[in-house]
C-alpha positions in Angstrom: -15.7 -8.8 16.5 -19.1 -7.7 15.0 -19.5 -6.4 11.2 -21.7 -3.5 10.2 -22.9 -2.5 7.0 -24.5 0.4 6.7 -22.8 4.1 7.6 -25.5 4.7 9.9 -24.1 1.7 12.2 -20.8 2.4 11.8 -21.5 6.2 13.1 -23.3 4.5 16.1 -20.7 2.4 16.9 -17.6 4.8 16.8 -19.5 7.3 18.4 -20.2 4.6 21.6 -17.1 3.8 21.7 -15.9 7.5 22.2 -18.3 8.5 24.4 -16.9 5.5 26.2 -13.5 7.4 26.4 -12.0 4.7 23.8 -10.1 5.5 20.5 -10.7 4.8 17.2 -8.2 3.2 15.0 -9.0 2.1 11.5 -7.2 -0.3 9.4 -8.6 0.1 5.4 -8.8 -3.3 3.8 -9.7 -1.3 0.2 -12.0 -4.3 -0.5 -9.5 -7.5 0.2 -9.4 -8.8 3.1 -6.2 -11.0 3.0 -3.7 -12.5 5.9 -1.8 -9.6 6.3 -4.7 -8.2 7.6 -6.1 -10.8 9.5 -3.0 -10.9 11.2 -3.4 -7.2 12.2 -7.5 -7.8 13.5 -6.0 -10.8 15.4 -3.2 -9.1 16.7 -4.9 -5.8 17.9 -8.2 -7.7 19.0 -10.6 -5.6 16.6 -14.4 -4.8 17.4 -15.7 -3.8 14.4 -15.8 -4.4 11.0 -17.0 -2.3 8.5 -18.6 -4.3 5.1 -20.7 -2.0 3.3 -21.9 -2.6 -0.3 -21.1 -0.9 -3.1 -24.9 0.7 -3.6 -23.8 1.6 0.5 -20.5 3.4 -0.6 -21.9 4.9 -3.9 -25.6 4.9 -4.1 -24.9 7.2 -7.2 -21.8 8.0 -9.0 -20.0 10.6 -7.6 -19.8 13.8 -9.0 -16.9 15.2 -7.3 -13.5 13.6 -6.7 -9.8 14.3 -5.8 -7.2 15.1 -8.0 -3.8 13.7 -7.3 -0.6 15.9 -8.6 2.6 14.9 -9.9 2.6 12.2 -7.1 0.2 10.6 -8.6 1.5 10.4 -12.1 4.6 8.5 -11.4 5.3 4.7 -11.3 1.7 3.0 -10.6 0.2 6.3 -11.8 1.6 5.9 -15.3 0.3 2.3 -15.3 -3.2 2.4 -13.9 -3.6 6.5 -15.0 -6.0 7.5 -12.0 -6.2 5.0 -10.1 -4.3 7.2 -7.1 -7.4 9.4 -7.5 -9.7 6.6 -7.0 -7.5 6.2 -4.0 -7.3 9.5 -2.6 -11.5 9.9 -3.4 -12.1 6.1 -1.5 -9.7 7.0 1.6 -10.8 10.2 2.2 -14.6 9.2 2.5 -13.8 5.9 4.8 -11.6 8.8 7.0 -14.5 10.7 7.1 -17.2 8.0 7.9 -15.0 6.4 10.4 -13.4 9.4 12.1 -10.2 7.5 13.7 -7.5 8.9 15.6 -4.9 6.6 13.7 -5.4 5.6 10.4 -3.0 2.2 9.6 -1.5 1.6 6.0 0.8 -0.9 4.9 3.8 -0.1 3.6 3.5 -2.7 0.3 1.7 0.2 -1.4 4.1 2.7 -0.4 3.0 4.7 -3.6 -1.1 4.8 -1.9 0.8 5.5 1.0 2.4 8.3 0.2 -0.6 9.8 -1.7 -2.9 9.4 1.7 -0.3 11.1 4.1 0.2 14.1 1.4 -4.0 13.9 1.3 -4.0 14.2 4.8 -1.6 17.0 5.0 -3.0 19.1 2.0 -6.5 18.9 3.4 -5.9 19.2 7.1 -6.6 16.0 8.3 -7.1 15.5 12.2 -6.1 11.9 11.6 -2.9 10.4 12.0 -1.3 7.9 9.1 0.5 4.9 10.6 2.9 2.8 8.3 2.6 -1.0 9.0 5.8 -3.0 8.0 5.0 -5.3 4.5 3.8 -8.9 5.8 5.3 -11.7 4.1 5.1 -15.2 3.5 7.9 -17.8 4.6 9.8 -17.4 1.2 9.9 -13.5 1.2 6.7 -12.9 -1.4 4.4 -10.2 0.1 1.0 -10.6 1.1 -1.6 -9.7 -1.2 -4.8 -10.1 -2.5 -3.2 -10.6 -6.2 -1.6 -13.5 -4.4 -4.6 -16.1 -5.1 -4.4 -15.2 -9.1 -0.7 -16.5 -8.8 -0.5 -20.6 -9.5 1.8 -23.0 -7.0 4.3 -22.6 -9.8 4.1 -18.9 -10.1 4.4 -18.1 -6.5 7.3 -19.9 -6.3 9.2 -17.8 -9.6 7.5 -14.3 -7.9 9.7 -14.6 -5.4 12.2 -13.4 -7.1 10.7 -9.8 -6.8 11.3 -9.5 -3.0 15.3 -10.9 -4.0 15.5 -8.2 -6.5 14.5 -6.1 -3.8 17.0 -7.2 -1.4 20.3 -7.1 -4.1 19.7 -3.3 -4.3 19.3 -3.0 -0.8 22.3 -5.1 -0.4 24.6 -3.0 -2.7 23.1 0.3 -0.8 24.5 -1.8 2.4 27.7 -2.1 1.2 28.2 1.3 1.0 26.7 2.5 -2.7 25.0 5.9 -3.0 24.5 5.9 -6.7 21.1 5.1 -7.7 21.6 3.9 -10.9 23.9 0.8 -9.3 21.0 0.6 -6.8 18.9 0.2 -9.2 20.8 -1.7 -11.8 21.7 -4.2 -9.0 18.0 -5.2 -8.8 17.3 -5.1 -12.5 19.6 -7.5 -13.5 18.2 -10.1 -11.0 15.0 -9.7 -11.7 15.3 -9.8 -15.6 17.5 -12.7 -14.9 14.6 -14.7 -13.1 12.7 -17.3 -15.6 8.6 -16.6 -15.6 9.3 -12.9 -14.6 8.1 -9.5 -16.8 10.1 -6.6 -15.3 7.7 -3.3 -14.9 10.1 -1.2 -13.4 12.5 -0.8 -10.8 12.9 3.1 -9.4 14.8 4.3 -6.4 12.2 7.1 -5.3 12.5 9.8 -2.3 9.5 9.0 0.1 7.1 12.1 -0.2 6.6 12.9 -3.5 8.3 9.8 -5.0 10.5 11.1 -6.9 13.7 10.1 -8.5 16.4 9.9 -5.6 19.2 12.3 -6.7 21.1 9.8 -4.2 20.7 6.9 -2.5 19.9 7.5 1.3 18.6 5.6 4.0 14.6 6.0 4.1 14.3 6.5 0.4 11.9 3.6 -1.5 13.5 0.8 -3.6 10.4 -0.1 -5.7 9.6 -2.5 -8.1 6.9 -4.1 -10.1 6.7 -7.2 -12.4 4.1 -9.9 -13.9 4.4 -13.5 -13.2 2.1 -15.1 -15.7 -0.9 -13.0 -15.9 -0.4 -11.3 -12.8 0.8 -7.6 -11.9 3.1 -7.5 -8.7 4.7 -4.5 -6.9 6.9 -4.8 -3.8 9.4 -2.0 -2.4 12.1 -1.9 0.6 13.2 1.0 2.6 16.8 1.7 2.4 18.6 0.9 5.4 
């Protein structure tokens, strides 16, 4: 695997390697490159990595950027107000430098990744958004770049985010549609864990992440917290 760092490279490369009849997939790190996504370079033997700077990405502020909807005002949009925009604006220039086929996500930010496939659908897109399945560590926390902020101690009471998780998902299992038991059922065991700030907890249709009217098998069971000084999400799909 080589790195590039300037657009001008990267445009050589990807263009080689489709003249060569190859295709181009693209796996954004958005700036941390953790295990999760080592795991995915190692697994899918990756040529190239992209590293630009930030006078390469922005060698003057930018004057025009995208506007997320209601999509964007919801959950981590109501936290971090624009930040989806940021998002949206980063995503849809690294689509455009690269120029993949397939585009890979993972499905930890299922909030980013619902904003990028709406993106790519609004604005027409010719690439395709692939979900990759959360990576976790032995004990159930998620991979993350956050991760390193978290102390041996910490890590240890954050799990209790990803068992949250699982107790709603559990209750859905057993045969509960309601979302507010869905959603108390996680609640209660994470406000319950010692060391752990409940954000929220929301049972959310996939698209537009909105409030699920019921609970259904696809929908998002999402929740975020702070261990110590440190902001956490995580999510499961139902079913």
């Amino acid at each position: 695997m080589r790195g590039v760092a300037s657009s001008a490279e990267l445009r050589a490369a990807t263009d080689a390697a489709r003249a060569g009849g190859a295709g181009v997939g693209f796996v954004p790190t958005m700036g941390a490159l953790h295990a999760g996504h080592r795991a995915v370079l190692a697994a899918e033997g990756v040529d190239l990595a992209f590293l630009p700077g930030e006078e390469e990405m922005w060698p003057s502020p930018p004057e025009v950027r995208l506007r997320v909807g209601g999509l964007g005002d919801r959950l981590e949009g109501l936290v971090r107000p624009g930040h989806l925009d940021g998002v949206a604006t980063v995503v849809a220039k690294l689509l455009h430098l690269v120029g993949p086929g397939r585009a890979y996500f993972g499905q930890k930010d299922a909030q980013q990744l619902a904003v990028v496939r709406r993106m790519a659908a609004d604005l027409a897109f010719p690439n395709q958004i692939v979900a990759c399945p959360t990576v976790r560590e032995p004990n159930g926390l998620a991979i993350s770049s956050r991760n390193t902020y978290l102390s041996p101690r910490e890590r240890r009471m954050a799990t209790a985010l990803y068992r949250s998780l699982q107790a709603g998902q559990a209750v859905f299992m057993a045969g509960e549609r309601d979302p507010a038991v869905v959603e108390t059922a996680t609640r209660d065991l994470l406000e319950a864990a010692p060391g752990v700030a409940p954000d929220y907890v929301a049972l959310v249709e996939p698209a537009g992440f909105e409030p699920a009217k019921q609970a259904e098998p696809g929908h998002v069971l999402a929740a975020a917290a702070r261990v110590g000084r440190t902001r956490l999400i995580d999510n499961v799909i139902l079913g």
